[in-house]
N, C-alpha and C positions, 0 to 999 in steps of 0.2 A: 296285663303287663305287670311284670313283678319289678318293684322297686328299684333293683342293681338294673334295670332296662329300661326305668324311667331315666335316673341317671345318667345313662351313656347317651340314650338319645337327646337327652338335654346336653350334654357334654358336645355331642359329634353337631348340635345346630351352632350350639357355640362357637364351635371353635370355627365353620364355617362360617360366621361374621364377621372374625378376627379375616379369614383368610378374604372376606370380600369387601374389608374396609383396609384401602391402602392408605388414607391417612390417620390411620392410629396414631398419636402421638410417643416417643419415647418419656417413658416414665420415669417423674421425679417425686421427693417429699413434698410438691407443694397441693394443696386441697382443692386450687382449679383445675390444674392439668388430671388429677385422679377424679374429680366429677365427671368432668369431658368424658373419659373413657366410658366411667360408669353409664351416661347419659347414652355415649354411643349402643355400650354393648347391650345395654337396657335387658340384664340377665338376674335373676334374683340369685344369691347368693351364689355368687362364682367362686369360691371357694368348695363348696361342696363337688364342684365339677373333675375336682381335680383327680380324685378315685376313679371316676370312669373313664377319664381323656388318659391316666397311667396306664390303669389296661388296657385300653384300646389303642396304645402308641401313636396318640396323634398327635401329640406336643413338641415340635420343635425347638431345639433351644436357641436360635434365634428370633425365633416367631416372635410380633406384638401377642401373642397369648401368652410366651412363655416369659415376660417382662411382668404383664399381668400377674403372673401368676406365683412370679416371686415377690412382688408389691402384696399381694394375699397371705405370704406365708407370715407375717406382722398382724394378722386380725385378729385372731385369737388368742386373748392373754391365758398365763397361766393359772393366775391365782382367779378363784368366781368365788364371787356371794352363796352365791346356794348351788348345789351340785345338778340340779335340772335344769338349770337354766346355765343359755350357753351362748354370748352376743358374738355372733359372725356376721359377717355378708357384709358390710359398708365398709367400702376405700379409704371413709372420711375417718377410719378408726386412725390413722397417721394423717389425719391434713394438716399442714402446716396452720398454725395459731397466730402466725404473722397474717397470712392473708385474708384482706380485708374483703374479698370479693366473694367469698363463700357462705354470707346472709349467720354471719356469727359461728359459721363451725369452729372446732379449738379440738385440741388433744385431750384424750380422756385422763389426763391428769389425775381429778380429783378421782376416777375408780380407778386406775391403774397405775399408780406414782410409779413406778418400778420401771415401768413399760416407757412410760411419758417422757421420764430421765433418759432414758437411754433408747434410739430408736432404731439403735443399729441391734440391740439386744433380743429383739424379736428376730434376727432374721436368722438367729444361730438355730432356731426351731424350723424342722425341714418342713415344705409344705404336705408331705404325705401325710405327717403327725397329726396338722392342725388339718387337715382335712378325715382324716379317721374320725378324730373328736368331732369335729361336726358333722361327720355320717352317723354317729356313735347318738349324738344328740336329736339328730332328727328324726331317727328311727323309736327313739326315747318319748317323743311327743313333743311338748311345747316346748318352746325354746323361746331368747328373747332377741330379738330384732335389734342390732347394735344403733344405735343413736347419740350425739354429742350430750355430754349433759349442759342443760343450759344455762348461760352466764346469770347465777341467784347465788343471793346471802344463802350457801345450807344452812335448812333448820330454820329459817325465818321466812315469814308469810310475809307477803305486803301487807301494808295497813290500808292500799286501796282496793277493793273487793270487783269483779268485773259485775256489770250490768250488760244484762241482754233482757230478747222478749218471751216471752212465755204464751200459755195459752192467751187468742183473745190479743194477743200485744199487749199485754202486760208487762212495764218492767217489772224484774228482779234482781234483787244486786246477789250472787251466788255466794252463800258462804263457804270460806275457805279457799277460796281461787285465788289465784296468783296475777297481777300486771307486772311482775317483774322478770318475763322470760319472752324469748323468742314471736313464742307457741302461742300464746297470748296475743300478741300483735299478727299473727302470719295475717291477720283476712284484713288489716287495715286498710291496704292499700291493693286490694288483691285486683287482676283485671281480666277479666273471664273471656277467654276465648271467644273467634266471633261464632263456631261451630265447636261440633263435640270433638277434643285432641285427642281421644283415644282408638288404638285399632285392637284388633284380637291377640294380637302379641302381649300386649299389657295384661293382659288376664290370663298368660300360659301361666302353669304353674308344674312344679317337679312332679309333684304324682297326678299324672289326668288320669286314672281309674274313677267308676263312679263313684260317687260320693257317699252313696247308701250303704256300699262295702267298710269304708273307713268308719261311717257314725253308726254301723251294726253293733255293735256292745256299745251298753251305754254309759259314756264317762262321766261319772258322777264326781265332777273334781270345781274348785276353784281357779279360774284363768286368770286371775288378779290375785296380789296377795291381799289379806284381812283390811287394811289401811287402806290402801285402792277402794275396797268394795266399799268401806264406811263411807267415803269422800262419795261416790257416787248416789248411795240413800242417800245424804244429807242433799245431795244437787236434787234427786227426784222432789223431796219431800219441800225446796222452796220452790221448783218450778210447777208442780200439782196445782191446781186450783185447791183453794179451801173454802169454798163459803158456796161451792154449786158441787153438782153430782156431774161423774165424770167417765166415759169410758176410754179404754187402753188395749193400744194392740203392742206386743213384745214381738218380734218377730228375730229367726235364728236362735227362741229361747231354748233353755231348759229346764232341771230342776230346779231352777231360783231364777228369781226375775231380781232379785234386788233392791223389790220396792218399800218403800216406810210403811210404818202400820195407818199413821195417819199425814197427810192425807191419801185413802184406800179409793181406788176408783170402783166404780160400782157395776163395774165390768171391767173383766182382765184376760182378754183373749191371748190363748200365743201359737206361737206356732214352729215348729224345731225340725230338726231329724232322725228323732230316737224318741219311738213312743215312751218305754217307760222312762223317762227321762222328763217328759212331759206328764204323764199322771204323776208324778212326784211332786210338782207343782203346786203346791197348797193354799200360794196365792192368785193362782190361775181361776178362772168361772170356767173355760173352755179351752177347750184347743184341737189342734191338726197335727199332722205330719206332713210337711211341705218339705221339698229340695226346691229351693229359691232357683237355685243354678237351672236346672232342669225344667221347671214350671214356673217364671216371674208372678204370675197369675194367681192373686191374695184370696183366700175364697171367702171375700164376704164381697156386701154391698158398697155401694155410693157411698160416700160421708157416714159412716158408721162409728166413725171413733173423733175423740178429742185430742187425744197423743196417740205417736206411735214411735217405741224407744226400738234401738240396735245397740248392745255391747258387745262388747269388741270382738264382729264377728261379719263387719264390712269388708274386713280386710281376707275373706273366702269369697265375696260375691263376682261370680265369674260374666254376670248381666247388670251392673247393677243400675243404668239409666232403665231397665222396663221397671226392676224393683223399687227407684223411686218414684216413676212413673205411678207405680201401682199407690205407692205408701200415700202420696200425692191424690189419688185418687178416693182411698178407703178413708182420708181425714174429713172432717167436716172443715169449713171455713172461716179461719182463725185459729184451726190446731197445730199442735205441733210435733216438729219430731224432730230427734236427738240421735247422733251418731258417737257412743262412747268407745274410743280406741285407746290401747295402751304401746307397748312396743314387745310384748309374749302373744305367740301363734304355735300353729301348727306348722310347723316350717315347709312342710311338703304339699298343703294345702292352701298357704299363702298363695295372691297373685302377684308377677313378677313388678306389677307396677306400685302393688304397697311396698314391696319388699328394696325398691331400688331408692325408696329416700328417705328422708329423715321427717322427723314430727312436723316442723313446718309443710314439708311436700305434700305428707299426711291429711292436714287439714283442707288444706289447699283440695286434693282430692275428693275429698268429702265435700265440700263445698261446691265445686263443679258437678257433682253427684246432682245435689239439688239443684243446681242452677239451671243445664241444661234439663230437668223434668220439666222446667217450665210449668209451676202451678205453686211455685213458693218466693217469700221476699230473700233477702240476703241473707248470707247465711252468716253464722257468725260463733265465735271458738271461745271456749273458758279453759283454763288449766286449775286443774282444781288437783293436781300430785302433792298428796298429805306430805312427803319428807322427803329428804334425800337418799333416806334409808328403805323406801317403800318404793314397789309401780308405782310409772309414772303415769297419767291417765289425764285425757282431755277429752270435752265434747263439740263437737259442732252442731248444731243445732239452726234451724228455721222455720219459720211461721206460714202457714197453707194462707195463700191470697182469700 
């Protein structure tokens, strides 16, 4: 299936949800009534939808889609930080900043003054524009995941550092993390479903081709920028053990695992989609080629490892209750393992359930990951986003029973 045919058929389910939910709400500026939708139509970036529902004329201009779909033509600002990266897909890019019921969301203000000012100004941009650009961009590669920035002094760190547990239940207080955001707090109060809330829907994503097609050349690039990756060695290098010897499973890695020089675990398995991508690995001992999606099934033993790290590449995993089943499985007891996400992907290989929320939702997710594996304690989040100027980047992390 080629791409323009992923697109329309994701477009033509679309819009058949619009046509078989007769209480769509009429759209306004305010940030719960455009969650509801989002929550309803539970579609990863509807915005992109909009090139293939045009050609295929299936948009009525009365339709609850075609309300949607002018509330969309506001998501994409004009001015970006960097030219590859492109924040589409979230509603909440206009949620009202009065409403207190949407767990802190606010107007991107501080990236988009321009926009923020004026909300009637985005809508002089037609949706076909801002839909080209984010066809434009998705086809380009990574892109970033629109998300609120959250309510922090820019440029200043707390002076209270988060503690979580590490190998063993160890504490550690993480240097560089943040208690002054959201993302920070999402697991405080978190209350975990009494069964597992997801169905197969949640893990559609734009391009279902197989996977092996997409990671066949191998992209030898950075998914974070420089700042991002520092803050996350400095997180491995306090959560490592230092005074024992240690092994490490990486899994979805590639040519860089990210790890410190010291402390080095003394085994460093990984395991990716692109062999040379993985010989490239120099701090690897070993490795596979695994499609997680395809095969959940880790190819080692019992309790083989002390840690086992994911950077930012949960938000592909189309099983991911067998994969932490699995990760759960391969740790020894008391190890740990770390889900580092940021809000840059592969926008076509996203699943629809990372893609419909924000950082808090994020966490949230990953912690139900663990939860229902059922072989880990609670899980628990650090924000450790070096500046306001850099990715932003959090981990979730938990300790094997």
């Amino acid at each position: 299936m080629t791409l323009s045919e992923s697109f329309a058929n994701h477009a033509s389910r679309l819009a058949g949800d619009c046509q078989d939910q007769p209480n769509v709400p009429a759209l306004t500026n305010t940030g719960a009534e455009l969650r509801k939708v989002r929550r309803l139509l539970h579609r990863p970036i509807v915005c992109l939808c909009v090139v293939a529902l045009r050609a295929q004329s299936l948009r009525s201009k009365d339709s609850a889609l075609d309300r949607i779909l002018k509330v969309c033509a506001v998501q994409s600002p004009s001015g970006l930080a960097r030219p590859q990266a492109l924040d589409v897909g979230c509603p909440e890019l206009i949620a009202d900043p009065a409403s207190t019921k949407s767990r802190g969301r606010r107007q991107l203000a501080s990236r988009f003054p321009s926009q923020a000012k004026s909300p009637q100004a985005g809508r002089r941009r037609s949706v076909a524009a801002v839909a080209w650009s984010s066809l434009a961009a998705a086809v380009a590669g990574a892109v970033a995941i629109a998300t609120p920035q959250r309510a922090r002094a820019a440029g200043r760190k707390s002076s209270k550092l988060a503690l979580v547990h590490s190998v063993g239940g160890r504490e550690v207080l993480v240097p560089g993390s943040r208690s002054d955001t959201a993302v920070a707090h999402a697991l405080d109060k978190v209350k975990y479903p009494v069964r597992w809330p997801y169905t197969a829907r949640d893990f559609s994503r734009l391009d279902r081709s197989d996977d092996s097609s997409f990671y066949d050349e191998p992209k030898l690039v950075k998914h974070i920028d420089d700042k991002a990756l520092a803050a996350l060695t400095a997180y491995y290098a306090a959560m490592f053990p230092e005074d024992s010897s240690f092994a490490a499973l990486d899994i979805c890695s590639s040519w860089v695992s990210h790890y410190p020089e010291r402390p080095r675990p003394s085994r460093l398995s990984i395991t990716g989609m692109n062999a040379e991508e993985l010989k490239r690995n120099v701090q690897a001992t070993d490795w596979a080629v695994q499609d997680l999606n395809l095969n959940p099934k880790l190819p080692y033993a019992d309790a083989q490892f002390d840690i086992v790290t994911n950077t930012v590449s949960a938000d592909y995993l189309t099983r991911p209750l067998e994969v932490f089943q699995e990760i759960g499985r391969v740790l020894r007891p008391g190890g740990l393992a770390t889900v580092a996400f940021s809000n840059r992907c592969f926008l076509t290989k996203v699943v629809a359930l990372w893609s419909t929320g924000d950082d808090e939702d994020r966490a949230e997710v990953a912690a139900n990951y663990f939860h229902f594996a059922g072989c880990f304690r609670d899980a628990e989040v650090v924000d450790i986003s070096p500046s306001a100027d850099s990715d932003p980047l959090y981990v979730v992390s938990a300790v094997r029973i």
